[in-house]
Structure formats: C-alpha cells, structure tokens
C-alpha positions in Angstrom: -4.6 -15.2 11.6 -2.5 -13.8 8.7 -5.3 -12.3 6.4 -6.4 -14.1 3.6 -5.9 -13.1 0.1 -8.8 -12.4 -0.4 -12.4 -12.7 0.6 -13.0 -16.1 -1.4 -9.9 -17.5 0.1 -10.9 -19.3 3.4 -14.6 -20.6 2.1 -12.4 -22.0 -1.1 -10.3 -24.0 1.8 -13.7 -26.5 2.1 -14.4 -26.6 -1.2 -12.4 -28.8 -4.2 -9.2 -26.9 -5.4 -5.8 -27.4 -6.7 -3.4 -26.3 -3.9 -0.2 -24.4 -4.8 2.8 -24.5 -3.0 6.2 -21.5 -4.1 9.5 -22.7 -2.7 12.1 -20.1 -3.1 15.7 -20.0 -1.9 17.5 -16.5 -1.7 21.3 -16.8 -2.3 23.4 -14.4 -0.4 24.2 -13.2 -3.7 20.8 -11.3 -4.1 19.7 -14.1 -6.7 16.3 -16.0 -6.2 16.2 -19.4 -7.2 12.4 -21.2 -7.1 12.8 -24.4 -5.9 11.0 -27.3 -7.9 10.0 -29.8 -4.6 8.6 -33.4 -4.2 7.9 -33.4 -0.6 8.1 -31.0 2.8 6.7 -29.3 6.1 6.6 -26.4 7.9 6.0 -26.3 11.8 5.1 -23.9 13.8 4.7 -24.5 17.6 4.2 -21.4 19.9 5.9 -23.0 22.8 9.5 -23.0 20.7 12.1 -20.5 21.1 12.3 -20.8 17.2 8.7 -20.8 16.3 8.7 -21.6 12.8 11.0 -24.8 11.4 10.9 -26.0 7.5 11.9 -28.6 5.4 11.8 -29.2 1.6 12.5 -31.9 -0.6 14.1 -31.5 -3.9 15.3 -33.5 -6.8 17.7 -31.0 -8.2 21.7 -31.8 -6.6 23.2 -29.1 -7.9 21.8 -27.5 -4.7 24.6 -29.3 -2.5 27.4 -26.9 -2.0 30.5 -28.0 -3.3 33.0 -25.4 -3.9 33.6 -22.1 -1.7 31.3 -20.3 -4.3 28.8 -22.0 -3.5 29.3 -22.5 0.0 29.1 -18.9 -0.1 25.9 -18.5 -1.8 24.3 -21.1 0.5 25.8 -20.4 3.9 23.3 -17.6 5.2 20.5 -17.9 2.4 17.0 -17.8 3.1 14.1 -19.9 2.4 11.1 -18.4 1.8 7.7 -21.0 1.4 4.3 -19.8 0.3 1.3 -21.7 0.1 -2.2 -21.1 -1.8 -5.1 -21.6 -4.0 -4.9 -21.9 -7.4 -9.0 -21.3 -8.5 -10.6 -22.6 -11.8 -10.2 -19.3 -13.6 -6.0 -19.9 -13.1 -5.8 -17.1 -10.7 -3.5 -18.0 -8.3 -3.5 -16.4 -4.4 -0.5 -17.3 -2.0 0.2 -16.6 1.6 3.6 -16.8 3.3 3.9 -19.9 5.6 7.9 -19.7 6.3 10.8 -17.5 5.9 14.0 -18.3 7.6 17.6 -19.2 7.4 18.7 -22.4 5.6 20.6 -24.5 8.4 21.2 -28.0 6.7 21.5 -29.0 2.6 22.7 -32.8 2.5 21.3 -35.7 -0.3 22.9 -37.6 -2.7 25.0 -35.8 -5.2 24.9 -38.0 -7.9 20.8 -39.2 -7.6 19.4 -36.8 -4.9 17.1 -36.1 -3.6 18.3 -32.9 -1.4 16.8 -32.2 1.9 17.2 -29.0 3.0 16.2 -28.1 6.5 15.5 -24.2 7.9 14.8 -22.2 11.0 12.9 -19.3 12.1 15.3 -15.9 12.0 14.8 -16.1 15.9 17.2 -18.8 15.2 19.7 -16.1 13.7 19.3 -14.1 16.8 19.7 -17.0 19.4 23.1 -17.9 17.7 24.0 -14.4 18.0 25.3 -14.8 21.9 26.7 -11.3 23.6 30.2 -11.1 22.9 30.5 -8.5 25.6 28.6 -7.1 28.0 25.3 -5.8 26.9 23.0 -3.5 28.8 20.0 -1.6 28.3 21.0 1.7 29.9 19.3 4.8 29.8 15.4 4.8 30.5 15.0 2.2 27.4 11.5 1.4 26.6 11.0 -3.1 26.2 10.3 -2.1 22.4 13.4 -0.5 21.9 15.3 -2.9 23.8 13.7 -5.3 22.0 14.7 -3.6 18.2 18.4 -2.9 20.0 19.0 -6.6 20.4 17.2 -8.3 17.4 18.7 -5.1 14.8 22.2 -5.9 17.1 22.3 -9.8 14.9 20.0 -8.8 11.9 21.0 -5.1 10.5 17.7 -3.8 9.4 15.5 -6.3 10.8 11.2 -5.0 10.8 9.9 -5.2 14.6 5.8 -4.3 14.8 4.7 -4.1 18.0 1.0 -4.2 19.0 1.3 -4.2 22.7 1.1 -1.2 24.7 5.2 0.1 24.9 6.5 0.9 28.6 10.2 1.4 30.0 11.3 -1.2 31.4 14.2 -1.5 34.0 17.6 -1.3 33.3 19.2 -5.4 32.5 22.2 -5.9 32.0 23.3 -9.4 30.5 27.1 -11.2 30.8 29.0 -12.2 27.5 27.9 -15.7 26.1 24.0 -14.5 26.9 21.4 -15.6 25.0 19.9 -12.3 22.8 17.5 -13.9 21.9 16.2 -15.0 25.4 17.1 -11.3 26.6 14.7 -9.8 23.4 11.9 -12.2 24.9 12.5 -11.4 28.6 11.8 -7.5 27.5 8.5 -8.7 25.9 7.8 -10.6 29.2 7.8 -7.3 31.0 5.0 -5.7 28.8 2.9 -8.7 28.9 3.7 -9.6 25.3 5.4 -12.6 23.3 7.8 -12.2 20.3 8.4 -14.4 17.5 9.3 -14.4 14.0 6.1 -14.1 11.3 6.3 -15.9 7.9 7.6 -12.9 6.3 10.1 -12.8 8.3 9.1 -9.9 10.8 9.8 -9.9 14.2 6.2 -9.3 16.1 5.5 -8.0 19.8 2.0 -9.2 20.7 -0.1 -10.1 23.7 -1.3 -13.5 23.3 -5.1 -13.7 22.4 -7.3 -13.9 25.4 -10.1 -17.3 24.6 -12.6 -15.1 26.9 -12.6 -12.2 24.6 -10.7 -12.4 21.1 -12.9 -12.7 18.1 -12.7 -16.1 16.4 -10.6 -16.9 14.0 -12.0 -19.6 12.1 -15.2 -22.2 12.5 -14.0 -25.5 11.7 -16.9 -28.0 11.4 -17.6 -31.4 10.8 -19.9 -32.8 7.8 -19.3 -33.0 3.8 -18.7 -29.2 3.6 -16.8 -28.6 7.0 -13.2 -28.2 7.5 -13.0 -31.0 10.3 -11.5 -33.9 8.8 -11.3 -35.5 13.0 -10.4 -34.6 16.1 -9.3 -36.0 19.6 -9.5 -34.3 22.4 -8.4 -35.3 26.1 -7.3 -33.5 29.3 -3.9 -33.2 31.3 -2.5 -31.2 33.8 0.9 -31.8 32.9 2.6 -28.2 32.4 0.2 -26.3 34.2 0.0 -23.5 36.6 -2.8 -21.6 37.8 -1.0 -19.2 39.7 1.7 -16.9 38.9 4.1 -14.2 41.0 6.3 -12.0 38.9 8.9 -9.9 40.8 11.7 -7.8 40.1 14.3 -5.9 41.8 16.9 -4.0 40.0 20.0 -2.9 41.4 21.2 -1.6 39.3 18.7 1.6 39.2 18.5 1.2 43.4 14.8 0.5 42.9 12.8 -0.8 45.1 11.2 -4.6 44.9 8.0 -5.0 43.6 5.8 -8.1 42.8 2.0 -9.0 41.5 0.4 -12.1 40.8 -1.7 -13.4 38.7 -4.6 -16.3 39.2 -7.2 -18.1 37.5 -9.9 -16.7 40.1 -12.9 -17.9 38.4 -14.8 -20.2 40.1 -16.6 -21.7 37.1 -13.2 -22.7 35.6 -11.7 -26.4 36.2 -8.8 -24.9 37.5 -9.9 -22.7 39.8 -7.5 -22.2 42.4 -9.3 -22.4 45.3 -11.2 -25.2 43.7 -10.4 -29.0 43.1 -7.8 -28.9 41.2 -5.4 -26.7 43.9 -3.4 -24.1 43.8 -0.6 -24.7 41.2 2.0 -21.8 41.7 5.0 -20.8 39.2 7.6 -18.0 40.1 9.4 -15.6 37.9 11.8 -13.0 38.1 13.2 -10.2 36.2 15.2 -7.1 36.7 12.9 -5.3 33.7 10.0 -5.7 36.4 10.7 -1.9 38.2 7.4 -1.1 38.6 3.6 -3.2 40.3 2.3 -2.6 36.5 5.5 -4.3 35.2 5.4 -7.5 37.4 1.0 -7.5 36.7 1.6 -7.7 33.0 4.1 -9.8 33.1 2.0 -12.1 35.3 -0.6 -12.1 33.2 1.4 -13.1 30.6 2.3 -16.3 31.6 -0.5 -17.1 33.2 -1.9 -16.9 29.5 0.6 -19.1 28.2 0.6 -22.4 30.6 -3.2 -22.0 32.1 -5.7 -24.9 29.9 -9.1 -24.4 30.9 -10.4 -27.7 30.8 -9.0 -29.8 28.0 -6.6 -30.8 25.2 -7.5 -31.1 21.3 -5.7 -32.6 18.2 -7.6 -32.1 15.1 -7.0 -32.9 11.5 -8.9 -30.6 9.3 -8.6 -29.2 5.5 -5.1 -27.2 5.2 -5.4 -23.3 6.4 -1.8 -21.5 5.5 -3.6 -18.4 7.3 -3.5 -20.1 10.7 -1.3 -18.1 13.6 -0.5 -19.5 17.3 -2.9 -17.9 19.2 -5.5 -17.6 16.9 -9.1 -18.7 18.2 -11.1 -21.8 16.9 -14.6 -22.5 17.0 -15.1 -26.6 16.2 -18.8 -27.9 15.7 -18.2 -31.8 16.2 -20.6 -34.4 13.9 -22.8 -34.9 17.3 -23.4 -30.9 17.1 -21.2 -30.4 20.2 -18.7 -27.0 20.2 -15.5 -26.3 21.5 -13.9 -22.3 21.5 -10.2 -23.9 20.8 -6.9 -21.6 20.6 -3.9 -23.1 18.4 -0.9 -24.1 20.0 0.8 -25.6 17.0 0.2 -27.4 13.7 2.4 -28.9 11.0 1.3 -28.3 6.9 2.5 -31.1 4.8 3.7 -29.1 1.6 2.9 -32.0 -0.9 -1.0 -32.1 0.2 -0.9 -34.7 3.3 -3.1 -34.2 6.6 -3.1 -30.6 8.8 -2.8 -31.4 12.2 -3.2 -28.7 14.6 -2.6 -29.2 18.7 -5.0 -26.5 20.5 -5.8 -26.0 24.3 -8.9 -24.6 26.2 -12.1 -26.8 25.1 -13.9 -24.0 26.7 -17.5 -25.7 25.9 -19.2 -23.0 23.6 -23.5 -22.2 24.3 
C-alpha cells in the first residue's frame, strides 16, 4: 500500500468527507498546467504489461493540439493524477494515483469536452523496441540489467528494488525486441515483478505472499465499514498449480538447470496431488544459469496465476493508497472473513463506485 498521508488518512476513508482530486499535465516545455476535470478513471490491473492506464475529462479545448507548437508541447507530456481528502479544518492531504505519458487528446474543438487518455511509463519502455542488438554481457546483475534497459528509453529514470539482487545469465535479445518484456524477464529471474508506481518509479518487488504478508487494510461491512458489497465466486480458468522454470545459456557454455515449484499443501483446494490435479505451466529463460535462479523464478509465477480457493469483486469506499498485491482482510454483514489480495481496481475520479477484483478467499479464523 502506498503510505497514507498521514495517520488520520485511512480511518477518514469511512467517515463523511469532501474528496479531492489534482489533475496536472506537464508540457514538454517544463510548464505545469492543472487541469480543471468533469469526469475520469484510473486503472490499475497487475496482470497488464502497462499496469497503470488514465483518462480525464475536461471542458477546456484549447487542450487539443493544433499547430506544431503545440503539438510539441503535447506530444510526450505527462499526466500526473492525485487523489485525497480534504478534512473540515481545509487541510488538504493527496496521494499519487497515476503518472504517465499522454497517448490520445481528441474532443470537440469548438464545445468540448476533451478526453485525454494516458499510459503507464512502462508504456514508454515497450514502444522503445531494440534497434539493434542488445545484450547483457559481462556478469550483469537482473537489477542492473533491469536499470540498463528501462534508463536505455527513459534517461534518468528512478528504479528501487526491494528483492534480493543476483547476476543473472548473459541474454541477448534481436532488433525489434520488446525492452520492456526483456526488463520483466530479468525480474522473473530473481523472483520479482516490475512495474511502474504512481510517481512514476520503476519498482522491483516480490509479489506479497497471502500466507505471510501483513494486511493491508480491513474492509468491513456495516454503517462504519468500508464494504459497500461484494461478490465472490470461484474459477479455475488461468490456473496452474505447478511450475518448471529452466534455463540454458549458450551463450556462457553453462550447463542446464531447472526447479519447480508446487502448491504442496494438502489443505489447499488446489493441491496438486489432490482433486483438483496437477495443472503444470513451463517457462524458459537464458537468465536462469543457476538451481537458485530457476527456484525463484518458479516461485514467482507460481505466485502470480495460483488462487487458492476463490474469486472476489467488491465495491467498497475509495482507497487511492491501494497497490496490486496488497493484502485485504473483508468482514462480510453475516460476520464471515476472507484474507483477499488485490488484483486490480478502477477509481472513478468524479466520486463514482471503487471496484476492486482480488483472488485467494483464503477463509480467515
């Protein structure tokens, strides 16, 4: 969770108060122009290449880009969203919810209103294909690589890592590559995923564990909860409770190696030796040099695709300090409780419903 303002931030979320949303667009030309806005979103699914998407409504048409100028002022620019509390005493806290590149401006020029629409900065590095040949020679660590190929399409671009560093296998990737894919297949090899944050920092980070990470937030039902509703269902649709990562790298003349990783416990629904069966995925990277490699990397994905035992939706009071990843506990109104981990949500900028889409339903006691 991005950490609140403050400490009466999140128990404010429950209680009556006058949201604030700051829409600001940053012109290639250093200036910062705050963006008056009738309507908007910003999504964020953890499954996306591009994790973060926005869009913003506004009435004002001199934003449509007429002459070179200002096609030059637009083309590149950044859009940077925050989204807060303003409390009775008019103090007013904020935390980011989007920065990223403005893709599309388009509305009526004469009436508006102008839709703009934006994209993560993994966006920037995606479009950024390998003009040449590009290879991570020389004993390169995955977080180097990683800073290599994300600094190679943004100059000066922040990468914080919070997974344990290793060198990874030299990879080598033909012109018209994806970089972007070749920053995340580094990650991979460390066990960790990358994405863009909402202020626009590029983060390397092992996805929360449900059995172990602290929780997040408590969402509950009842006058003074944050659980507006909720759904919650089961499929096994994407699944996989069985992974074997290998690699083999000729590159260095190193030998194969290979590790898997299951979901061995036989209280889980998908235990693999249980009902369910055995549900196996394969993946492959030259990174993987080493048996530690190929485990974390197995690990990984296990973590991504495996859902315990069920689906949720819920629609609950807005919370601009939600992550992917992060760990829900929900109290239903019948008293029941789920441990819940957030796989996506949208926030409606003009005050609609927060829905969030979370896997596990690991029943909590």
């Amino acid at each position: 969770m991005y950490p609140p303002p403050s400490d009466r931030f999140l128990p404010t979320l429950v209680e009556s108060h006058a949201p604030v949303t700051v829409v600001q667009l940053h012109r290639t030309d250093g200036t910062v122009v705050e963006l008056e806005h009738t309507a908007g979103s910003v999504t964020v699914d953890r499954s996306q290449a591009v994790r973060r998407t926005a869009s913003v409504t506004v009435p004002d048409t001199s934003f449509i880009p007429r002459t070179p100028t200002e096609q030059l002022a637009i083309y590149g620019s950044r859009l940077r969203i925050e989204r807060g509390i303003r409390y009775g005493d008019g103090h007013i806290e904020l935390v980011p919810v989007f920065f990223g590149r403005v893709d599309a401006v388009d509305g009526d020029p004469d009436y508006g209103p102008v839709d703009i629409k934006a994209s993560g900065l993994e966006a920037v590095v995606a479009d950024d294909k390998f003009v040449a040949a590009y290879s991570t020679r020389g004993g390169t660590s995955a977080v180097t690589a990683i800073t290599g190929l994300i600094q190679g399409a943004i100059p000066g671009a922040v990468i914080v890592n919070y997974a344990t560093d290793q060198v990874v296998g030299v990879r080598t990737w033909d012109a018209e590559g994806d970089r972007w894919a070749a920053a995340v297949e580094c990650a991979t090899a460390i066990g960790a995923q990358l994405y863009a944050d909402p202020d626009g920092q590029f983060i390397v980070r092992e996805l929360p564990d449900m059995l172990t990470a602290a929780i997040s937030w408590e969402v509950d039902a009842g006058d003074r909860g944050a659980l507006v509703s909720a759904s919650r269902g089961y499929s096994r649709d994407g699944m996989y409770n069985w992974v074997v990562a290998t690699g083999e790298n000729t590159e260095e003349d190193t030998p194969p190696v290979s590790a898997y990783a299951a979901d061995e416990d036989p209280t889980s629904p998908t235990y693999v030796y249980g009902s369910f069966g055995r549900v196996p995925t394969f993946y492959s990277s030259a990174t993987l040099t080493t048996t530690n490699l190929a485990q974390a990397a197995a690990n990984k994905l296990l973590r991504d695709s495996l859902k315990p035992n069920a689906t949720a939706d819920l629609s609950s009071v807005p919370n601009p300090c939600l992550e992917p990843g992060d760990i829900l506990r929900v109290t239903y109104a019948n008293g029941d409780r789920d441990l819940l981990q957030v796989e996506s949500f949208s926030l409606d900028l003009a005050g609609g419903e927060f829905g969030v889409a979370c896997i596990g339903g690991r029943e909590d006691s």
